[in-house]
Every structure is written in structure tokens, then in C-alpha cells.
C-alpha positions as CSV (number, residue, x, y, z in Angstrom):
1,X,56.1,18.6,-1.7
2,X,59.2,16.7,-0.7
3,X,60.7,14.0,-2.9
4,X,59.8,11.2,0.1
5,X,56.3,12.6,-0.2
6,X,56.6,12.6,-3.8
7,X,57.7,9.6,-4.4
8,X,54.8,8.0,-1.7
9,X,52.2,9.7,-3.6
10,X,52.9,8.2,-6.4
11,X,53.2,4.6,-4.7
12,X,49.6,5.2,-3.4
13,X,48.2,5.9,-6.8
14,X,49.9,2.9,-8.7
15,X,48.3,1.1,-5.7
16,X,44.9,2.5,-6.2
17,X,45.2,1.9,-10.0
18,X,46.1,-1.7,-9.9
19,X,43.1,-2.0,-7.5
20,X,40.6,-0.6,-9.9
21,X,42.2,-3.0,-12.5
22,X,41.6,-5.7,-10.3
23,X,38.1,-4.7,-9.2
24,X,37.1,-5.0,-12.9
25,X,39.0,-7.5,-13.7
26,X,36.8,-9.5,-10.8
27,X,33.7,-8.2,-11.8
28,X,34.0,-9.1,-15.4
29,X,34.7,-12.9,-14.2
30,X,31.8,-13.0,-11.9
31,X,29.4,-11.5,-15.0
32,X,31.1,-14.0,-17.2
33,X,30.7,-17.0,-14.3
34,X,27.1,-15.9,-14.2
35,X,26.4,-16.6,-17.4
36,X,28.1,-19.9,-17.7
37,X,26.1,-20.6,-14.8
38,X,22.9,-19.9,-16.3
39,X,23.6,-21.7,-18.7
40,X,24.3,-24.9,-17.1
41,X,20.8,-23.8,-14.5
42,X,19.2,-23.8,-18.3
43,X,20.4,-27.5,-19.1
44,X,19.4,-28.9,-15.6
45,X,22.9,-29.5,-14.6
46,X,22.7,-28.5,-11.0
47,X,26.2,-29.5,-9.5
48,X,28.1,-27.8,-12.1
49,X,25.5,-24.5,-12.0
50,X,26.4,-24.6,-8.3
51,X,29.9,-24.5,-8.4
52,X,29.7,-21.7,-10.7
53,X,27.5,-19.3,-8.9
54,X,29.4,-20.3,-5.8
55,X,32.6,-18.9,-7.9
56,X,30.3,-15.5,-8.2
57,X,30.0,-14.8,-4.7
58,X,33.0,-15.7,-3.6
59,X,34.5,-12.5,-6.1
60,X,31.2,-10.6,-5.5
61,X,29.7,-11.4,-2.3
62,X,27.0,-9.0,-3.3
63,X,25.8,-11.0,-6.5
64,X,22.0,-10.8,-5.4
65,X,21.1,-13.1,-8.5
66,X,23.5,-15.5,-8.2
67,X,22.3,-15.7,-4.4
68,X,19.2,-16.5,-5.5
69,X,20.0,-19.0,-8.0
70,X,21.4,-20.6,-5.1
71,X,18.7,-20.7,-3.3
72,X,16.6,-22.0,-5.9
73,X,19.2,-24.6,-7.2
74,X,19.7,-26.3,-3.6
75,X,15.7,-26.1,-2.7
76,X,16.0,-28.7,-6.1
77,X,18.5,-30.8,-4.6
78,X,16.2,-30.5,-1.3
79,X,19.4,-29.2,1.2
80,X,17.2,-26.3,2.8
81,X,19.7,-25.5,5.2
82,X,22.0,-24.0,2.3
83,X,18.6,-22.8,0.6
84,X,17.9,-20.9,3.5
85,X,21.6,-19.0,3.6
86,X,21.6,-18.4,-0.3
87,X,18.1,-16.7,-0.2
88,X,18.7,-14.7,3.2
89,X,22.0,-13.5,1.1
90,X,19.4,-12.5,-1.9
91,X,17.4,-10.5,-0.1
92,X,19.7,-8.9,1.9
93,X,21.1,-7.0,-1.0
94,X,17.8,-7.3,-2.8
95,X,15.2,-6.4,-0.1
96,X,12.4,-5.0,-1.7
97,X,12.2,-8.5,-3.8
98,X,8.9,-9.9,-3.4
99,X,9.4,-13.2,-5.3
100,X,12.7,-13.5,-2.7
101,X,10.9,-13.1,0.2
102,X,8.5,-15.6,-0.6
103,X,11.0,-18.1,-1.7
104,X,13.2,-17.7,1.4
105,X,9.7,-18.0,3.1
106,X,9.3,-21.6,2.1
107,X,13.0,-22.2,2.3
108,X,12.3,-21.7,5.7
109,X,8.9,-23.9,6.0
110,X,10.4,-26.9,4.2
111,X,13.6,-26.2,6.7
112,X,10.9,-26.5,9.8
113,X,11.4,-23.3,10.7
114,X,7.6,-22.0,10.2
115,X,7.7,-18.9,12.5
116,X,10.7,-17.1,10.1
117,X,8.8,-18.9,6.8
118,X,5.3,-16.8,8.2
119,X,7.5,-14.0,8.5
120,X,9.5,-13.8,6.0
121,X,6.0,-14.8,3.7
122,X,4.1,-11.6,5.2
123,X,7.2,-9.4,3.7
124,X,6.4,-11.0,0.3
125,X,2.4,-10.2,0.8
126,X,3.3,-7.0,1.9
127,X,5.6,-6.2,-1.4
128,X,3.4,-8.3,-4.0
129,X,-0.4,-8.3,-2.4
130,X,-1.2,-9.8,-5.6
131,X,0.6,-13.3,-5.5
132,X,-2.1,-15.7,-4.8
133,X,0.5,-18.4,-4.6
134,X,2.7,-16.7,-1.4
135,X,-0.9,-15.5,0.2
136,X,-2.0,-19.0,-0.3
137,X,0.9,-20.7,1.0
138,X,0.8,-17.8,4.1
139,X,-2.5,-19.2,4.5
140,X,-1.7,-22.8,4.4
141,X,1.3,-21.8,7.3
142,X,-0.6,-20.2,9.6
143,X,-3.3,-23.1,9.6
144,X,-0.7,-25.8,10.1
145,X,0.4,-23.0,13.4
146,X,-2.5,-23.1,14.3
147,X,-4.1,-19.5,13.8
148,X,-7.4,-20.5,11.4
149,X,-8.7,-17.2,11.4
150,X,-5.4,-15.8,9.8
151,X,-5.3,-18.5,7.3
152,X,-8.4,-18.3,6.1
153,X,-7.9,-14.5,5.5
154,X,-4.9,-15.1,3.3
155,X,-6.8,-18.2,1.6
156,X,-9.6,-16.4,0.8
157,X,-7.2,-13.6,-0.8
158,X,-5.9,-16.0,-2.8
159,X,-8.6,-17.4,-4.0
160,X,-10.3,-14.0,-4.9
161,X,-6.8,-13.7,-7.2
162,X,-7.1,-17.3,-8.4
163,X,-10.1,-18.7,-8.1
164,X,-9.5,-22.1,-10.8
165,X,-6.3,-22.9,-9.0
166,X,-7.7,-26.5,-7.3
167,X,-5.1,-26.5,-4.5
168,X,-5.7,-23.0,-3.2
169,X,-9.5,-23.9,-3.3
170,X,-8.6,-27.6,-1.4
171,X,-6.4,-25.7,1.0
172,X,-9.2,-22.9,1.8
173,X,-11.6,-25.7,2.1
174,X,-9.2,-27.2,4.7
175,X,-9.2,-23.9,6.8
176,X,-13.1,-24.2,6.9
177,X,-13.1,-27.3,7.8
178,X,-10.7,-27.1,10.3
179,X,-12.8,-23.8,11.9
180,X,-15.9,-26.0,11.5
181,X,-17.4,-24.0,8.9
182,X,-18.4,-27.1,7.4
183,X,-20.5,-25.8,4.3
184,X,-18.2,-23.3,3.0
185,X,-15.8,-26.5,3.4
186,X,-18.1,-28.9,1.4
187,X,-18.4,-25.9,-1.4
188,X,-14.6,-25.3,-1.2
189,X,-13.6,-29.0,-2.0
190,X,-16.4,-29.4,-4.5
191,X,-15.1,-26.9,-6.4
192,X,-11.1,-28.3,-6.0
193,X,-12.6,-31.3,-7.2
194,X,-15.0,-29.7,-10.3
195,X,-11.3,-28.0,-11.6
196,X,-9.3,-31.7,-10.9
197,X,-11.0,-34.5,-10.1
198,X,-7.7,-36.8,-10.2
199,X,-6.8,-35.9,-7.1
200,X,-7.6,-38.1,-4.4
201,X,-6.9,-36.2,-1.8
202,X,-10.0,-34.1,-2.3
203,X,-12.0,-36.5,-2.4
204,X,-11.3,-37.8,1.0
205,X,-11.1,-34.4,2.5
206,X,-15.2,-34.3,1.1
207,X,-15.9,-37.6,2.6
208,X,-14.0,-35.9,5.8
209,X,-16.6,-33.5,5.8
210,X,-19.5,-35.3,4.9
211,X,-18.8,-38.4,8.0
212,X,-18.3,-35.6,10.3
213,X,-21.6,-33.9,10.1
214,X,-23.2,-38.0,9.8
215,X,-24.2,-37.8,6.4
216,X,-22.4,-41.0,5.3
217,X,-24.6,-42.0,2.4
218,X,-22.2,-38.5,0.8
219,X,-19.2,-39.7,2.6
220,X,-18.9,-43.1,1.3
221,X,-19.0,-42.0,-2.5
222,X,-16.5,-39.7,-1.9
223,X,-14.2,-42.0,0.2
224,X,-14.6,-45.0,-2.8
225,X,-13.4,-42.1,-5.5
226,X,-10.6,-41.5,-3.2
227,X,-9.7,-45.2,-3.1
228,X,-10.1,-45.5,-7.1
229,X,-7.8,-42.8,-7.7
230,X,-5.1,-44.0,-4.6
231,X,-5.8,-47.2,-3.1
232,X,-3.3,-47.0,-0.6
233,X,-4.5,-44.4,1.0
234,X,-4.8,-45.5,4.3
235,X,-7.0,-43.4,6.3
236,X,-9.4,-43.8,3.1
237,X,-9.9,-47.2,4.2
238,X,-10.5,-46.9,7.6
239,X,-12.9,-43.9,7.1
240,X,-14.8,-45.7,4.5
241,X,-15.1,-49.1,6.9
242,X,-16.1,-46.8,9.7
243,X,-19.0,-45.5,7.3
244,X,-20.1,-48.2,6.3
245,X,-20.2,-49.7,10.0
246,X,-22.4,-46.7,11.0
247,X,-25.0,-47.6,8.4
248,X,-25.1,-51.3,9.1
249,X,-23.5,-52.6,5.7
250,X,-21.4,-55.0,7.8
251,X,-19.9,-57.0,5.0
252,X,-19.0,-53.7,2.8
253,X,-17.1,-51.8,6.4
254,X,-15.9,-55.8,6.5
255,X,-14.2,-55.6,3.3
256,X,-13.1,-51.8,4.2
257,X,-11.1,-52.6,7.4
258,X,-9.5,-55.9,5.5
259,X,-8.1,-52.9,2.9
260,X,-6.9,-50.9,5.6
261,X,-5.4,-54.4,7.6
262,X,-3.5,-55.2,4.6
263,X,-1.8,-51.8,4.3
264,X,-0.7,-51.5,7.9
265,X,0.1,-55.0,9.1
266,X,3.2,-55.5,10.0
267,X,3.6,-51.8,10.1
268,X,2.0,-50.3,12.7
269,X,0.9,-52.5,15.2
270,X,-1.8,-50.9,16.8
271,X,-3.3,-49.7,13.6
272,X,-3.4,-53.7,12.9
273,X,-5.0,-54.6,16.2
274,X,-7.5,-51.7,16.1
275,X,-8.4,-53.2,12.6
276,X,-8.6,-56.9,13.5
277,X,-10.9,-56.0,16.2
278,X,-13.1,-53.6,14.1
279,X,-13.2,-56.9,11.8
280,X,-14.0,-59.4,14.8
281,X,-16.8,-57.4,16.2
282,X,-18.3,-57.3,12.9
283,X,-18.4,-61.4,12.7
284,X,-15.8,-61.3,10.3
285,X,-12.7,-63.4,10.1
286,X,-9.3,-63.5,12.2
287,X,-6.4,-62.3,10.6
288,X,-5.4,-65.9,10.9
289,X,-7.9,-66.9,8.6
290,X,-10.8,-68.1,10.8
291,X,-14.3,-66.8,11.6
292,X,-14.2,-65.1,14.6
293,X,-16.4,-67.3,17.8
294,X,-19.7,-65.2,18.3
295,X,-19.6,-64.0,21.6
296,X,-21.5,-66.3,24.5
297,X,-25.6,-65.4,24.6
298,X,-26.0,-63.5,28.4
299,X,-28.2,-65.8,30.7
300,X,-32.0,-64.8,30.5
């Protein structure tokens, strides 16, 4: 070995030395970031835990956990966008991670972006076919897409795992309902409502069920527990004035449409003119106050 190769030998391992230095010196200040990070995660300071974890991958661009406390730290602060990159960065180096895929998956759904979120949400069933919540909120995907059959397939899964969990059985009983299996629908809501009845949303959902098969003498209790537990819930309103029109309690659909009137006027103008009319044609009053003229008797 010549002295010039000599002496570049030795160069190259001084080089290589100082590089393993450095290569734990970087790794022991991303572990030691991490923790502070966790730390601040753990005291619900989410600015500061983000600037830390973003100090992790910038040394270790292969942190999968501090990827993922990314993800989950700017789904808090609602910016999906960088939700969606953290959590495609998790379970790229983590990709056998279930509870990843699954939280990329609705990364994606709240980002608008529900073709990747049903994708991504099948790789989490796939890896964990035991997590009613990712089968349910598969299910609840594919029914807002549009494929009902697929939704309720995942729903009922769920459910099967879960079955006291109100908002799986709600969101099943939305599937039914939306793929006219009105029964099963009626049993699935009953049952949200037997494990929560504080929700008003189920409620109306029954009454939903009930007025479309006619049977308004069930819709209208559920509709008036809707509007106990929420009343300004729109649609509860209208529904329940449109019930008690079909049963001839005009004063009581009156009294319904004027609750519905009062929540859209000056909102949505032809939700207000569709109620004043329902009100007129019922004899009520004009929204300006007076009693709407009876219409002229037709010539015998």
C-alpha cells in the first residue's frame, strides 16, 4: 500500500467514524425530541408538540411515530391536508399498521377525498377485521358513495362486534333505510335510541321511517322527541307540520310550519316561501301577521 493510498485510507475512515458519531448523535436527539414531544401531546399543548415532532423527522425522516402523532395532532387542529401527509408518512414506514390505515382513512374522508379514505379504510379491515369502529365508518363511506349493499355489509360487521355502540346501530339503520328495508331500519334505530335516547337525531331518523311508510300517528311522536331534545332542528319541523297536515290536525301542522318559518326566514328564501304557503293553505296567518283571505267559492 502506497503512502498516498495510506494516507487516503485513513481519511476515508475518520470520515466514516465522524459519520457514525453523527448518526447517533441525531438519533439520540430525535428519541429525546420525541419524548419532549409526548409530553407536551400529554398536556394538550398542540403547537409546541408540533414543532417538536416536526424537529423528529426532519433528523429521522423515518420516525413512523412521530408521523403519526402528526397526523393525529393536525386532524385536532382540523388542517386535514397536513393530516393526510403525516399519516401517509406513518404508514409508509409502518405498513402493516392497522390503526394507521384507518386513521389516514378518515384523514382522507374529512379531507373530501372519500375514494382513497374507502381505500385506505379496506387496508385497515383487511389488517384488524375486528375494529367495529373502521368497519363501521367503511360502512358509513360507502353509503354516503353510494354503494348500500357494501355499506351495509361492513355495518352489519360492526355491529355483530359492537352491538351497544348507538351510532353504529343509527348508521346501520340509515343503510336500511336508505335500501328501503324499512323494518330492519325501524328495529336498527329503536335500538340506537333504547342505548341513548338523548340523541335527537334518532329520533327523527324513526319518524323518517315511520312518515315514509304513512304511518304518521308513529312518526309524529318521534319527530316531537326530536324537537324536545333539538328544537332547531329544521327538517324536524317541516316533517312534523307535514304529518300533521296528512292527518288533518290543521292547527298542530299550523303551529309546525310557524317553527320551521322562524328558523329559516331570512335564510333561505325558498324554504320561507314554501313554509308561508304551507301556512296559507292551511287558513293560517301571513307572515305579516294577518289571516290569510279564504279562497273565492267556485260558481255552482
Amino acid at each position: 500500500m502506497t503512502r498516498t493510498v495510506r494516507r487516503l485510507f485513513s481519511i476515508a475512515l475518520v470520515v466514516m467514524a465522524l459519520a457514525a458519531v453523527a448518526g447517533t448523535a441525531g438519533a439520540d436527539d430525535a428519541g429525546a425530541l420525541y419524548k419532549e414531544g409526548m409530553a407536551l401531546k400529554e398536556q394538550g399543548k398542540v403547537d409546541a408538540a408540533i414543532a417538536k415532532f416536526e424537529q423528529v423527522v426532519a433528523i429521522n425522516e423515518n420516525h413512523g411515530m412521530a408521523w403519526a402523532s402528526l397526523g393525529h395532532l393536525y386532524k385536532k387542529k382540523q388542517d386535514y391536508a397536513k393530516a393526510v401527509n403525516a399519516y401517509e408518512q406513518a404508514t409508509r414506514i409502518r405498513p402493516n399498521d392497522g390503526v394507521l390505515w384507518s386513521n389516514l382513512g378518515m384523514a382522507y374522508y374529512r379531507a373530501g377525498r372519500q375514494d382513497d379514505a374507502i381505500n385506505a379504510l379496506e387496508k385497515a379491515c383487511k389488517l384488524n377485521p375486528r375494529d367495529a369502529e373502521t368497519q363501521a365508518n367503511l360502512g358509513t363511506v360507502k353509503r354516503q358513495k353510494g354503494d348500500v349493499k357494501g355499506a351495509i355489509q361492513h355495518l352489519c360487521h360492526a355491529y355483530r362486534l359492537n352491538p351497544g355502540d348507538d351510532q353504529v346501530a343509527n348508521n346501520l339503520g340509515l343503510a336500511f333505510r336508505t335500501d328501503k328495508q324499512n323494518k330492519k331500519a325501524e328495529m336498527l334505530f329503536k335500538k340506537a335510541i333504547e342505548i341513548k335516547d338523548s340523541i335527537a337525531g334518532y329520533h327523527f331518523n324513526l319518524g323518517v321511517v315511520y312518515r315514509s311508510q304513512e304511518k304518521y300517528d308513529d312518526a309524529i311522536p318521534a319527530y316531537e322527541r326530536a324537537l324536545e331534545l333539538d328544537p332547531k332542528m329544521v327538517e324536524a319541523w317541516w316533517d312534523l307540520g307535514v304529518s300533521y297536515r296528512a292527518i288533518h290536525n290543521n292547527p298542530k301542522a299550523i303551529a309546525a310550519f310557524e317553527g320551521y318559518l322562524k328558523l329559516v326566514k331570512g335564510k333561505d328564501a325558498a324554504a320561507e316561501s314554501a313554509a308561508t304557503g304551507a301556512i296559507e293553505a292551511l287558513g293560517g296567518k301571513k307572515a305579516g301577521g294577518k289571516k290569510a283571505p279564504k279562497p273565492p267559492k267556485k260558481n255552482k
